[in-house]
C-alpha positions as CSV (number, residue, x, y, z in Angstrom):
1,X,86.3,78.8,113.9
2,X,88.9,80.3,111.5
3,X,92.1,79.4,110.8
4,X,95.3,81.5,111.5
5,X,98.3,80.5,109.3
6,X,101.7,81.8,110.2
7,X,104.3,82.3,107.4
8,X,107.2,80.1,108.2
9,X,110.6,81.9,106.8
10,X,114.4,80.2,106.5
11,X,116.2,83.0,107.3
12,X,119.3,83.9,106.3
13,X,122.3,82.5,108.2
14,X,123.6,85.6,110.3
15,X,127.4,84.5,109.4
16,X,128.9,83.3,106.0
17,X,129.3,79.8,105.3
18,X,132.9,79.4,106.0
19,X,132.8,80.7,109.5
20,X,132.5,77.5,110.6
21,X,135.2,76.2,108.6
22,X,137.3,75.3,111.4
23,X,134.6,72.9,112.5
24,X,132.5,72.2,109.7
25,X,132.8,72.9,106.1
26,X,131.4,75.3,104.3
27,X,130.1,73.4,101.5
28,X,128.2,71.3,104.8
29,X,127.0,74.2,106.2
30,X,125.2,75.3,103.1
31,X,123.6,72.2,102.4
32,X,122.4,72.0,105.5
33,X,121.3,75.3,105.9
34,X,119.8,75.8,102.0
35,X,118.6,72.5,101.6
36,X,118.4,70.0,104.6
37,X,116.3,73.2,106.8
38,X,114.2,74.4,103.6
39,X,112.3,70.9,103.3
40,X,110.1,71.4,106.5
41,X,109.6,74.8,105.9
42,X,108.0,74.3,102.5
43,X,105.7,71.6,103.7
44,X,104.4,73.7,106.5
């Protein structure tokens, strides 16, 4: 049986961080988004 292994990518957010700002902070939205979402990836 072989193995298939899928590359798993964060892609890049398709807005800037401050679009949000009216909601959310920028400086939340990149930790979130560069940090908090990058953990999973890199242990898949």
């Amino acid at each position: 049986m072989s193995h298939v292994h899928y590359e798993f990518i964060l892609r890049p957010l398709p807005y800037e961080y401050d679009f949000l700002e009216f909601v959310i902070g920028a400086q939340t939205v990149q930790l979130h988004h560069d940090k908090h979402n990058k953990g999973p990836i890199a242990i898949i």
